[in-house]
LUMFI-493065 format. One record per residue (C-alpha): residue in three letters; x, y negated, z negated. Coordinates in steps of 0.5 Angstrom, whole numbers, padded with zeros to 4 digits, always signed. Example, Ala and Ser with C-alpha at 12.3 -4.5 7.8 and 13.67 -1.06 7.14 Angstrom:
ala+0025+0009-0016 ser+0027+0002-0014 
END
This chain:
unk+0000+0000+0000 unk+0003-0007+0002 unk+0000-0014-0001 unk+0001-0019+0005 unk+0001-0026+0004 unk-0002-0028+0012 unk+0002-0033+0014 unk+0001-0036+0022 unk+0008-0038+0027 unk+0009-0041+0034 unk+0014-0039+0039 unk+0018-0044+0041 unk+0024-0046+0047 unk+0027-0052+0044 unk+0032-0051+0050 unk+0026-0054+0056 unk+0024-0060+0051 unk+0028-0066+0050 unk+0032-0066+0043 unk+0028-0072+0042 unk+0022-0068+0041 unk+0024-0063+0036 unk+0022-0067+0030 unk+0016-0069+0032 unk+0014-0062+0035 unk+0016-0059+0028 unk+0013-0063+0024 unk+0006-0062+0028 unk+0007-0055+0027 unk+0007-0055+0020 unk+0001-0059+0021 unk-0002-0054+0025 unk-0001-0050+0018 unk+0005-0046+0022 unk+0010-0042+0018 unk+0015-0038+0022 unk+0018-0040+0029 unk+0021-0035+0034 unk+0027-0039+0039 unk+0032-0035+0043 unk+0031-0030+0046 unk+0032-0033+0053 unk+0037-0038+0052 unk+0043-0034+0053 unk+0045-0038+0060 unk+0044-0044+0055 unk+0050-0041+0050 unk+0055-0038+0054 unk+0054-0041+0060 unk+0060-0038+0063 unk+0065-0032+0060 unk+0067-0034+0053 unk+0064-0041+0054 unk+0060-0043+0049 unk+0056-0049+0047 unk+0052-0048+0040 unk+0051-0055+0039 unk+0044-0056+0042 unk+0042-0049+0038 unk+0045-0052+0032 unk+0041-0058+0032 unk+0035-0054+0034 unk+0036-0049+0028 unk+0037-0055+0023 unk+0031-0059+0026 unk+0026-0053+0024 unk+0029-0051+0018 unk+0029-0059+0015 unk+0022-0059+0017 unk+0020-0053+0012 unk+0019-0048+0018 unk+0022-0040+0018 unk+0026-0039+0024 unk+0026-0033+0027 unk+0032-0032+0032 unk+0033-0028+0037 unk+0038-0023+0041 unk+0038-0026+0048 unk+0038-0019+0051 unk+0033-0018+0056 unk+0036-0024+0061 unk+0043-0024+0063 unk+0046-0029+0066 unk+0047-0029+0073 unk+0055-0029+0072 unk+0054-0023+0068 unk+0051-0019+0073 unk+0055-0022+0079 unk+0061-0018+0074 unk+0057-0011+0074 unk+0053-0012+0080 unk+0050-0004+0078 unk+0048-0007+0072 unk+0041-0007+0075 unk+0036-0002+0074 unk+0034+0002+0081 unk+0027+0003+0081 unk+0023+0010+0084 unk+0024+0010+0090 unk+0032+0008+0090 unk+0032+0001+0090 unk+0035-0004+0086 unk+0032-0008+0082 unk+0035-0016+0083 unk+0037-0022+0079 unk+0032-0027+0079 unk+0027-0026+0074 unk+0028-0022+0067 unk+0029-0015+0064 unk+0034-0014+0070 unk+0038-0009+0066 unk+0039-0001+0066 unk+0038+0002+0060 unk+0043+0007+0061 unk+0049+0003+0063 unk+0054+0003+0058 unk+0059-0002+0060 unk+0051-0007+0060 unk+0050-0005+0052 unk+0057-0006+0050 unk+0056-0014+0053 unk+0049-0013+0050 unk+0053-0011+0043 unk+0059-0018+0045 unk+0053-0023+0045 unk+0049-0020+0039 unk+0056-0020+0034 unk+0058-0028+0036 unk+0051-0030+0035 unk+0050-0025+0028 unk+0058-0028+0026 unk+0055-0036+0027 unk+0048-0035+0024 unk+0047-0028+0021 unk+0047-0032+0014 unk+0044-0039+0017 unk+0039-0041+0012 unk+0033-0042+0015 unk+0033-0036+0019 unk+0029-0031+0016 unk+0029-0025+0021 unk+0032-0023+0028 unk+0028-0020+0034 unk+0032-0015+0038 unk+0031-0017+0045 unk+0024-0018+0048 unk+0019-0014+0050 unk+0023-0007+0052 unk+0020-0003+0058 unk+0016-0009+0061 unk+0015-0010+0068 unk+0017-0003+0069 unk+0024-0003+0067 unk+0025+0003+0063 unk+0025+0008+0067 unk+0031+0007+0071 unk+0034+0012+0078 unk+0042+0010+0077 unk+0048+0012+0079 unk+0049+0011+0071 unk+0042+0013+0069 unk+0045+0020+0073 unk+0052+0020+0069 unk+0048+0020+0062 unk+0042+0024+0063 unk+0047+0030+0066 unk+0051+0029+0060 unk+0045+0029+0055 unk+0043+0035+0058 unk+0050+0038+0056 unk+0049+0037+0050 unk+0042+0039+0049 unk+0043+0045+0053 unk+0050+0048+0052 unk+0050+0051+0059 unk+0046+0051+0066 unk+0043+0059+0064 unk+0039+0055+0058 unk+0037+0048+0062 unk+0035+0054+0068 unk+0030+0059+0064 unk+0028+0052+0060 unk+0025+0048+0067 unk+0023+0055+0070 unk+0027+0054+0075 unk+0027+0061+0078 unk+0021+0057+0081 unk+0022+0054+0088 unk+0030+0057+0089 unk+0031+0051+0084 unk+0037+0054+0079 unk+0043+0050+0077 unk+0051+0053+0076 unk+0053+0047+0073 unk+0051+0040+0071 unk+0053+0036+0075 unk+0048+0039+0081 unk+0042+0036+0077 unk+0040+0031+0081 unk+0034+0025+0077 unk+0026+0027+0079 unk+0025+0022+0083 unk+0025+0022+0093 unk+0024+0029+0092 unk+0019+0032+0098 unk+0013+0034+0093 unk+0013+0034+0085 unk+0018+0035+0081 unk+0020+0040+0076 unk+0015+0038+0071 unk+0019+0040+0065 unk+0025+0036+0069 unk+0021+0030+0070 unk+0019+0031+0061 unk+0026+0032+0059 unk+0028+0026+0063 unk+0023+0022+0060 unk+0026+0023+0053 unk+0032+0022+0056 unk+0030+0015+0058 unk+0026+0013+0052 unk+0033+0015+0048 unk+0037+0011+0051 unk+0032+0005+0049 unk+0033+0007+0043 unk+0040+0007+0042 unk+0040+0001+0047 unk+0036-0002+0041 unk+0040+0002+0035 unk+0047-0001+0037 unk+0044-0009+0035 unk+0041-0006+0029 unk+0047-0004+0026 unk+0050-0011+0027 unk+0045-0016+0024 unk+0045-0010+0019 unk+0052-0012+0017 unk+0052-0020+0019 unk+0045-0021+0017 unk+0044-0018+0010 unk+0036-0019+0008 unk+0035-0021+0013 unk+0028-0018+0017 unk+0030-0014+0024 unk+0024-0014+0029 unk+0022-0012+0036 unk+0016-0015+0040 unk+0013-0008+0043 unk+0007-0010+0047 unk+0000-0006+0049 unk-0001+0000+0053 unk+0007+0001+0055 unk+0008+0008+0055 unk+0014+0010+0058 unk+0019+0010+0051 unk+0018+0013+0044 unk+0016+0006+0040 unk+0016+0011+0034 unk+0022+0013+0035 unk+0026+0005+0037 unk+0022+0002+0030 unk+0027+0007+0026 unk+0031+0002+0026 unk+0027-0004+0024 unk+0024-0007+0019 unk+0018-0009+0022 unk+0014-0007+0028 unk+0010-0013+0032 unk+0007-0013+0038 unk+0004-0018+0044 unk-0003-0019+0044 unk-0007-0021+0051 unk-0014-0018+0050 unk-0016-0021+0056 unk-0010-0020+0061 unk-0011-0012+0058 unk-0018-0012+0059 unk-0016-0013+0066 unk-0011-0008+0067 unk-0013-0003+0063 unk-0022-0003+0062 unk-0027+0000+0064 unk-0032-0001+0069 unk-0032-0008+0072 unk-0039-0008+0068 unk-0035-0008+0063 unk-0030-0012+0064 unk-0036-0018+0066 unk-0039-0016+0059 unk-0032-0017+0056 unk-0030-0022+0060 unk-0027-0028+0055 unk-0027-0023+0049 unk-0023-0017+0050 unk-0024-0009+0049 unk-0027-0010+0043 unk-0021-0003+0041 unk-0016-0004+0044 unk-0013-0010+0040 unk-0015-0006+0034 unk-0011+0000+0036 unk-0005-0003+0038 unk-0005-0007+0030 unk-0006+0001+0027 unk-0001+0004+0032 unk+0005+0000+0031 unk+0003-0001+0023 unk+0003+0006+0024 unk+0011+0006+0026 unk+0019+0005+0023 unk+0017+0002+0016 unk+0010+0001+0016 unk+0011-0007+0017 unk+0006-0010+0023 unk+0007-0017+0026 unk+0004-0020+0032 unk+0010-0023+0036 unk+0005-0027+0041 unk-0002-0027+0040 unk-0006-0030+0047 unk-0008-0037+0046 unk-0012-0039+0053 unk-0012-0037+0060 unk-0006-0032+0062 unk-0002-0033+0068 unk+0000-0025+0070 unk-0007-0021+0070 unk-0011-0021+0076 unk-0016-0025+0074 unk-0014-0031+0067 unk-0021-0033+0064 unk-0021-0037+0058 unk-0024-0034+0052 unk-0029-0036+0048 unk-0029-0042+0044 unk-0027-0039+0037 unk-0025-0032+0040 unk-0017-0033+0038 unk-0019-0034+0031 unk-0022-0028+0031 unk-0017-0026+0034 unk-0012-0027+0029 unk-0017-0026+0023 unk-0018-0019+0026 unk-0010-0018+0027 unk-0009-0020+0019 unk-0015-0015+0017 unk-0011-0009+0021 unk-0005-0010+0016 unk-0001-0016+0020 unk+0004-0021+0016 unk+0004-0026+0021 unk+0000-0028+0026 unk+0005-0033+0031 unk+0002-0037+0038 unk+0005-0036+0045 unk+0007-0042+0045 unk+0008-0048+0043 unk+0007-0052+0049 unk+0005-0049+0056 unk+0011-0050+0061 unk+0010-0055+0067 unk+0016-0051+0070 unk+0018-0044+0072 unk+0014-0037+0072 unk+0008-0039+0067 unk+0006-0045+0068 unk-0001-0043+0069 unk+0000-0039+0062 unk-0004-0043+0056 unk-0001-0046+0049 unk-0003-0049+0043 unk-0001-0055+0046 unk-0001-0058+0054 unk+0005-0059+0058 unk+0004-0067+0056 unk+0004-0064+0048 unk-0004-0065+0046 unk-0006-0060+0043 unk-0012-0054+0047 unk-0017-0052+0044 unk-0013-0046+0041 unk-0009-0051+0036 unk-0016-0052+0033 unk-0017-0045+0032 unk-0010-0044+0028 unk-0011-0050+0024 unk-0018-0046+0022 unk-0015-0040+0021 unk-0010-0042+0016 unk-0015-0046+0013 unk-0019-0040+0012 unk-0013-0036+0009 unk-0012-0040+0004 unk-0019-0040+0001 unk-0019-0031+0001 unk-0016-0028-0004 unk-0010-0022-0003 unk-0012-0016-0001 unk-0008-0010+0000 unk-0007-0005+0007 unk-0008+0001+0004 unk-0008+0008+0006 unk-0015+0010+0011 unk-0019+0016+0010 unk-0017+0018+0017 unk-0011+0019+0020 unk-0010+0020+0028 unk-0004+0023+0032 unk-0001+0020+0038 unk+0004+0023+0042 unk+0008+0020+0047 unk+0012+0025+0049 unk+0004+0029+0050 unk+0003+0023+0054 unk+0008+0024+0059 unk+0006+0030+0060 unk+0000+0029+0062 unk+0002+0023+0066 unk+0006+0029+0070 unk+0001+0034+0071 unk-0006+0031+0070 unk-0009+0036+0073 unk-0015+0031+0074 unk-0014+0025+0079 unk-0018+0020+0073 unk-0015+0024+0067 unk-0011+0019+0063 unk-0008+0022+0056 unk-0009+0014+0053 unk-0016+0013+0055 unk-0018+0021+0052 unk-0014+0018+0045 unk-0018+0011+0046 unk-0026+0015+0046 unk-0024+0019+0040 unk-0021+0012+0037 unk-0027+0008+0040 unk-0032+0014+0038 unk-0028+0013+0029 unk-0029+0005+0030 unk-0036+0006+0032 unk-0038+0009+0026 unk-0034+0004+0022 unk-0028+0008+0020 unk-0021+0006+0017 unk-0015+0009+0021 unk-0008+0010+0020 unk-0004+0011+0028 unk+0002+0016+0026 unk+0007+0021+0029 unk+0006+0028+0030 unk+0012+0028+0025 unk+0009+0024+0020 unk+0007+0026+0012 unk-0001+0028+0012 unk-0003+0028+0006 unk-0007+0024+0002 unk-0012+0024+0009 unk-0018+0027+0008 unk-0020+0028+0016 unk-0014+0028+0021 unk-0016+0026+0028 unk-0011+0030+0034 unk-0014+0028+0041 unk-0008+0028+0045 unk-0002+0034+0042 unk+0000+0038+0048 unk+0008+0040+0045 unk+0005+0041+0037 unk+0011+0044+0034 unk+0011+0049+0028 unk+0013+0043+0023 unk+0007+0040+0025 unk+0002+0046+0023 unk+0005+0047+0016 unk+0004+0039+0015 unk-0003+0039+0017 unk-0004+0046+0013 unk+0000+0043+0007 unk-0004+0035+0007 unk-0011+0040+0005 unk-0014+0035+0011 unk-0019+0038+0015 unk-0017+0038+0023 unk-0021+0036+0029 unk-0017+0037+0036 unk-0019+0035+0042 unk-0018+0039+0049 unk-0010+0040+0052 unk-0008+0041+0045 unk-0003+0045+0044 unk-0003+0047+0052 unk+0004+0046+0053 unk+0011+0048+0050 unk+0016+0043+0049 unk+0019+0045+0055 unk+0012+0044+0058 unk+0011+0051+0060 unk+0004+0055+0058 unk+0005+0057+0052 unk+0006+0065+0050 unk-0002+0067+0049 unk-0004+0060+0052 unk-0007+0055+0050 unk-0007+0052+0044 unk-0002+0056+0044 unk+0002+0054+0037 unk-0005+0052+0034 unk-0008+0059+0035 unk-0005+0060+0028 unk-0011+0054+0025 unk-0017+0055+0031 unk-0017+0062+0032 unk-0018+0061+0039 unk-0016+0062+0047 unk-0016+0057+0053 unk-0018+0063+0058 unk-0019+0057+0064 unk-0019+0050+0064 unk-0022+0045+0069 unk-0022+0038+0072 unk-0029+0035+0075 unk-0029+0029+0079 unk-0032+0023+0077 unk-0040+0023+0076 unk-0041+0031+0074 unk-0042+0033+0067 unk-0043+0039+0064 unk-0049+0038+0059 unk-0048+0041+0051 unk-0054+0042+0048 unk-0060+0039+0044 unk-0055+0033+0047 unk-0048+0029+0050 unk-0044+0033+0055 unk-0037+0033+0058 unk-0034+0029+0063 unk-0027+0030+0067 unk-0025+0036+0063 unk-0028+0041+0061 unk-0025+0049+0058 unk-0027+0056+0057 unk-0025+0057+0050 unk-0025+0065+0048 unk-0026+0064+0040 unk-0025+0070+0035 unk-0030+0073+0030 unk-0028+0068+0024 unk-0030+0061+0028 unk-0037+0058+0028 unk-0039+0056+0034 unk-0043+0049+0032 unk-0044+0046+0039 unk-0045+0050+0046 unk-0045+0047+0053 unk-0051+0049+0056 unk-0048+0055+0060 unk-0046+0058+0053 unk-0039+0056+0052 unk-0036+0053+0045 unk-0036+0046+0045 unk-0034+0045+0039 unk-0032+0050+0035 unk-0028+0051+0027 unk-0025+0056+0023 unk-0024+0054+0016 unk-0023+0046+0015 unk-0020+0046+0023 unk-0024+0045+0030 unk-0024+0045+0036 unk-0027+0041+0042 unk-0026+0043+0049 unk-0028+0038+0054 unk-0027+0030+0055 unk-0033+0028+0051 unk-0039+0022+0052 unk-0040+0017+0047 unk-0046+0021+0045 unk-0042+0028+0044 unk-0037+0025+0040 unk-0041+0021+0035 unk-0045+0028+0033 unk-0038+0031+0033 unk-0034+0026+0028 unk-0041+0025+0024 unk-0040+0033+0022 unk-0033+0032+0021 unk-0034+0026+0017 unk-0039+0029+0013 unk-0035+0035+0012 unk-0029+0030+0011 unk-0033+0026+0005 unk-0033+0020+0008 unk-0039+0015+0009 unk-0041+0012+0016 unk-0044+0007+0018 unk-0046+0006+0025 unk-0043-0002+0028 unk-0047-0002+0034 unk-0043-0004+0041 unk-0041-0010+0040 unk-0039-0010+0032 unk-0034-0008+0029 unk-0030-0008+0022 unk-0025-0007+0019 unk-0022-0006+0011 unk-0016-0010+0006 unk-0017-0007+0000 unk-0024-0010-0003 unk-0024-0015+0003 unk-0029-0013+0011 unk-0027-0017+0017 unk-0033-0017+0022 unk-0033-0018+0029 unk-0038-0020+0034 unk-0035-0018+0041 unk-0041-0020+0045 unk-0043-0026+0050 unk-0049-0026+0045 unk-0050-0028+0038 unk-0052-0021+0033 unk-0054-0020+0028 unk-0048-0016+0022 unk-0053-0016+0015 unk-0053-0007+0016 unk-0044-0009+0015 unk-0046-0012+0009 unk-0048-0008+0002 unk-0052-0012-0002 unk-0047-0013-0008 unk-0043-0016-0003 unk-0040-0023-0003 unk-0040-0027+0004 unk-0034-0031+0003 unk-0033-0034+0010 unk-0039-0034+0016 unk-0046-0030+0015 unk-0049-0025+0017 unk-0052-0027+0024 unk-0046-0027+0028 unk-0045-0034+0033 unk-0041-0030+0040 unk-0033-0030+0037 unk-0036-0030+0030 unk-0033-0027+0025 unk-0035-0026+0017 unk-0029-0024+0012 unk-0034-0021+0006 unk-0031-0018-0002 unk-0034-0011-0002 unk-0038-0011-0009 
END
């Protein structure tokens, strides 16, 4: 359980404004009610603008100006944007994308993961800067370069990442017979007599090996890690006390987030509600409906998933304050709607809540991407909407984020799996964990996003929608934690080398569910297989063979196990619809010991300690007094909810 003091901060780029204008923005910040900054982390061209030339002296005033004012700055390690000089010097530096080409200076993040000689420039800078300012006051937490794996740079088709993926398998593999009976590459002729004959799965004339592409997917991810690792290790030594983060963002998959917040102390997170529901929602019915406020889950996913991670700290690094400049189409939001936002971020455990940006820039890439203030320094709409917020902090009381009663397994490496044999043209593995996270929030539960490798007890309900790769560990963690299991479809169907388990599916869960996937299927878009007395599946569905000790609770009109449990674990084998799947949690639940409560479409809930946030998500006013007990005390808002209106209740 952490107490948290919420607390607002800004991004800040002192380096595109006149200095004489310092003073005056961060006086007007602390007015705003900001108590954190961020600054640095694309100035790298600003302070070593040549090799071994250096000019700190704007960043020095820059950090004195802010720090004078009141502000906690938090600095950055310039990583994502070498200079043009540093790559003129390493030219195969760049990242080389799928289909073989390389990817150019000019913009940002144009770096490869896997060059060595790139991470040790990386670990240079980071050390002059960490010796200059490790134990600057004012400076209160670093930001280890920004935003890894956007614009698709993780995955990366070098002659390095070549070097280091063949020398990463040496090490796992010990010989080419081993690597070959792990990939199954008797298959296709594909077998290996040494290492150095793996080529990258990428140009091949049809898919690759499935259990290649994984393992150099782990790879891939590892090599952020360490990229991320090697930084730590220094601001460790160099900025002793000092708070490490990392700005992750939503909906990126192509790397461990579990595995690189290790070395952090805080996760955060970059939160564009509006430019996501563009890329990632639904239908475009729903899209409209959502327009200007956003998936009412994917926000709080991504808040419960990076708390979820390294030490159990959540930040949001960036929170969207206005129109965005990169989705297909950039709406406003509602008025009101970052407040509740930010009220919703600080509800799932965030400590800060810091504004992208402070002023909107009239030059470069995001001059269409909304601010606090304009680019002539009046303040938009969202520096109102800030100024309420930490008003209305002030006025609650503290409140801790403590353990939810249900906790819910995310996998990435299951994630890449179904990625590389979905089977299903629209099978999505993040979109089948997020039906089973919107079907919890539906009924207006607390969850907690953990690893497969997390501790589980204490929970009285575990959620496992999407685990292909479950390992022995993980079922002696669920047996031990005494929490009933509720699995999802392709569970357990793969081993960690991606092959159909001995037995079949699912495989190591077997020894929980007492049950066999005989065959499974995809259905095209349109066609269900109804279940009876209500609900169906959808996308994909199974023939489950179960044993005498499994209860049969729901069938599917043609007789197969729907949803089937033995002891405290059950199984669900399809994609449900809304309907299915509210009868199947509402069961689980029940059995669980949890109470519910039916949100309805529109509204959601979330509890810190003895304080409930609501929130309404509608273009329409809605009426939350089912969300409030009659013993509760409304300390901000009311019952009928304005469209982005929130209320922030004491629980009685």
């Amino acid at each position: 359980m952490t107490k948290i003091k919420p607390s607002l901060g800004v991004c800040y780029y002192p380096e595109h404004w006149p200095q004489e204008k310092w003073a005056e923005d961060a006086a007007r910040m602390v007015e705003c009610g900001i108590e954190y900054v961020r600054i640095a982390e694309f100035a790298w061209s600003r302070f070593e603008p040549a090799r071994d030339q250096f000019s700190f002296e704007w960043l020095d005033a820059a950090i004195e100006i802010l720090a004078n004012a009141g502000l906690k700055i938090v600095m950055c390690t310039p990583t994502a944007t070498p200079p043009k000089w540093l790559v003129e010097e390493m030219p195969d530096m760049v990242a080389v994308d799928e289909n073989g080409v390389e990817r150019k200076w000019g913009s940002r993040r144009h770096y490869d993961f896997s060059h060595l000689e790139y991470r040790r420039e990386a670990i240079r800078i980071t050390e002059i800067l960490a010796r200059r300012y490790g134990e600057r006051p004012g400076i209160v937490a670093w930001q280890i370069d920004n935003e890894y794996g956007c614009h698709d740079t993780t995955l990366s088709y070098s002659r390095a990442a070549a070097d280091g993926f063949r020398d990463w398998l040496a090490q796992k593999y010990q010989s080419p017979d081993a690597l070959n009976r792990a990939w199954g590459n008797v298959f296709w002729s594909m077998e290996v007599s040494d290492f150095s004959q793996v080529e990258l799965p990428n140009l091949t004339v049809t898919e690759p090996n499935p259990s290649h592409v994984l393992d150099f997917r782990r790879y891939a991810s590892q090599q952020v890690v360490a990229f991320n690792a090697a930084q730590c290790d220094i601001l460790r030594k160099r900025a002793p006390g000092r708070d490490l983060i990392h700005n992750f963002m939503g909906h990126f998959l192509e790397f461990d987030h579990f595995d690189v917040s290790v070395d952090l102390d805080v996760a955060s997170w970059d939160s564009y509600p509006l430019g996501n529901l563009e890329r990632f929602g639904r239908s475009d019915e729903w899209k409209n409906w959502y327009l200007r406020a956003g998936d009412p889950d994917f926000q709080a996913f991504h808040h419960d998933l990076y708390r979820g991670c390294g030490a159990r700290r959540m930040w949001v690094m960036e929170q969207q304050p206005g129109p965005v400049n990169w989705a297909p189409w950039n709406p406003a939001p509602h008025p009101g709607m970052v407040r509740l936002w930010s009220h919703e971020a600080f509800a799932h455990g965030a400590e800060v809540v810091s504004y992208f940006r402070w002023r909107q820039a009239p030059f470069a890439q995001e001059q269409f991407h909304a601010a606090l203030n304009r680019p002539d320094g009046s303040p938009d709409q969202a520096y109102f909407e800030a100024s309420s917020v930490k008003r209305e902090l002030a006025d609650l009381p503290s409140a801790e984020t403590q353990r939810s009663g249900v906790a819910l397994i995310f996998d990435y490496p299951s994630q890449w799996a179904s990625e590389i044999q979905p089977q299903g043209q629209d099978f999505d593995g993040f979109a089948h964990v997020m039906t089973w996270y919107r079907g919890l929030r539906l009924l207006g539960q607390n969850i907690d996003i953990l690893p497969s490798n997390a501790d589980l007890s204490g929970y009285a309900l575990v959620v496992v929608p999407h685990l292909f790769m479950p390992d022995l560990d993980f079922v002696q963690a669920v047996k031990e934690s005494g929490a009933r299991a509720v699995f999802g479809a392709r569970c357990g169907s793969r081993t960690t080398s991606h092959q159909i388990p001995d037995g079949l599916a699912p495989g190591l869960l077997q020894e929980l569910l007492a049950i066999r996937v005989q065959r499974a299927e995809s259905l095209r878009p349109g066609v269900e297989i109804p279940v009876v007395d209500g609900g169906s599946f959808s996308r994909w569905a199974e023939q489950v063979e179960a044993d005498a000790s499994v209860t049969v609770n729901l069938e599917t009109v043609d007789g197969q196990p729907a949803y089937a449990t033995r002891d405290a674990y059950s199984y669900v084998s399809g994609w449900p619809d809304e309907i299915l799947l509210s009868r199947i949690l509402k069961s689980e639940l029940k059995a669980a010991g949890l109470e519910w409560i039916e949100t309805g479409e529109d509204l959601r809930i979330r509890d810190r300690g003895g304080l409930r946030t609501i929130v309404n998500y509608a273009p329409k006013p809605l009426d939350a007094s089912h969300l409030i007990g009659p013993s509760d005390t409304v300390l901000i808002g009311e019952a009928m909810l304005d469209v982005a209106g929130l209320a922030i209740v004491q629980r009685g």
